[in-house]
C-alpha positions as CSV (number, residue, x, y, z in Angstrom):
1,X,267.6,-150.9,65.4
2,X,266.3,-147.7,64.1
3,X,264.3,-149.4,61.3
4,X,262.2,-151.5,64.2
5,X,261.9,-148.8,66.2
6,X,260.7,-145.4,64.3
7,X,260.2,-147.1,60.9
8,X,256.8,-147.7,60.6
9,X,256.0,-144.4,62.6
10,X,257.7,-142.5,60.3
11,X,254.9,-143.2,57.6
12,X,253.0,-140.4,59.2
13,X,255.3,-137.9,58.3
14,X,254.1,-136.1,54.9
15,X,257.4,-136.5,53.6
16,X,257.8,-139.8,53.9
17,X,254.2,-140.8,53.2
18,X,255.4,-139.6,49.5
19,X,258.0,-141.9,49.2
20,X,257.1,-144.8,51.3
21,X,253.5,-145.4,51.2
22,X,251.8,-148.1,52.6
23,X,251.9,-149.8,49.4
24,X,255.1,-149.7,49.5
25,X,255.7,-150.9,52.5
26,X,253.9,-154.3,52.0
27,X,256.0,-154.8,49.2
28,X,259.1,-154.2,50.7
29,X,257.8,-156.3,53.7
30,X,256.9,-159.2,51.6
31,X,260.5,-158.7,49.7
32,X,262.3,-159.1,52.8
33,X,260.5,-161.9,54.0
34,X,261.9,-163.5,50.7
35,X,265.1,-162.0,50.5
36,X,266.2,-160.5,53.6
37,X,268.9,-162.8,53.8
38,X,270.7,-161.4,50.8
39,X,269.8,-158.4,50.7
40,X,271.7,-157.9,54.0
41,X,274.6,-159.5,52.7
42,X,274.6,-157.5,50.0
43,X,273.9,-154.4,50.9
44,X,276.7,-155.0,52.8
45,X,279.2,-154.1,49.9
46,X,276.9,-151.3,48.1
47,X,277.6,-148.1,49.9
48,X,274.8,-146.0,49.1
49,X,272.1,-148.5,49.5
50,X,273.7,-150.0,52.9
51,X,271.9,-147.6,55.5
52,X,268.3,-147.2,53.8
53,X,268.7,-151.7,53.2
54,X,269.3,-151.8,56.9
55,X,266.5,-149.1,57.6
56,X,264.0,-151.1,55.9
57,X,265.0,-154.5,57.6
58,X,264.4,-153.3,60.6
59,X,261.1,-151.3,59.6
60,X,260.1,-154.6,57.8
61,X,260.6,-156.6,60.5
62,X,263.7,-158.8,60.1
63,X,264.5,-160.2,63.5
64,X,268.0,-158.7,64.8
65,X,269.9,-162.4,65.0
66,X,269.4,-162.5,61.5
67,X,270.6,-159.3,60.8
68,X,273.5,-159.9,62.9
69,X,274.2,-163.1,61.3
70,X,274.1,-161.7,57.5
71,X,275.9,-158.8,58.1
72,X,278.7,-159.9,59.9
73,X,279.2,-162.5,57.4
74,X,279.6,-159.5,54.8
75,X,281.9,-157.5,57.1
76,X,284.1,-160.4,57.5
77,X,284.8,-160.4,53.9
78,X,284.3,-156.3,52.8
79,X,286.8,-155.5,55.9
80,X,290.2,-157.3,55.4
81,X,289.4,-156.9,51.3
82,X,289.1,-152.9,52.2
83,X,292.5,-153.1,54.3
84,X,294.0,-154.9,52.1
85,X,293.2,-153.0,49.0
86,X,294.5,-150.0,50.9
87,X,297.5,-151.5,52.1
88,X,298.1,-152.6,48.6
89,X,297.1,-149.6,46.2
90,X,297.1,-146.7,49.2
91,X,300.2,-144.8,48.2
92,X,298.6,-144.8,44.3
93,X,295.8,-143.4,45.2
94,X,297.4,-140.4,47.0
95,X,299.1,-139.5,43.6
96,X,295.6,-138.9,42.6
């Protein structure tokens, strides 16, 4: 939601002009129009890349029921694995 709404503005920032140029940006757009789908999903499981993957969907244009569909397919697998891994291997890792 954030991406859709301030994403493209934010390319008038110096800062982010830097990093995300408008070259950029029509890559990234065209990538997501070919990918989105996956990308979603799999950003899903990749911590550090979830929130700027999700940023750029929404900057790129990825239409929210999409979205929605893709990433709650990944959370219905990343969240009962995550419990269960816990539940599983919990009291090992506070050894550590």
């Amino acid at each position: 939601m954030l991406g859709s709404r301030w994403g493209t503005g934010l390319l008038r920032y110096r800062l982010f002009k830097r990093i995300l140029n408008k070259e950029h940006l029509d890559r990234t757009t065209e990538f997501f129009r070919r990918h989105g789908s996956k990308t979603i999903f799999i950003a899903r499981f990749l911590a550090g890349i979830r929130a700027p993957a999700f940023f750029l969907a929404g900057a790129t244009g990825v239409k929210y029921s999409t979205f929605f569909c893709w990433d709650f397919l990944g959370a219905l697998i990343s969240c009962p694995v995550s419990i269960w891994l816990a539940y599983t291997y919990g009291d090992e890792a506070r050894q550590y």
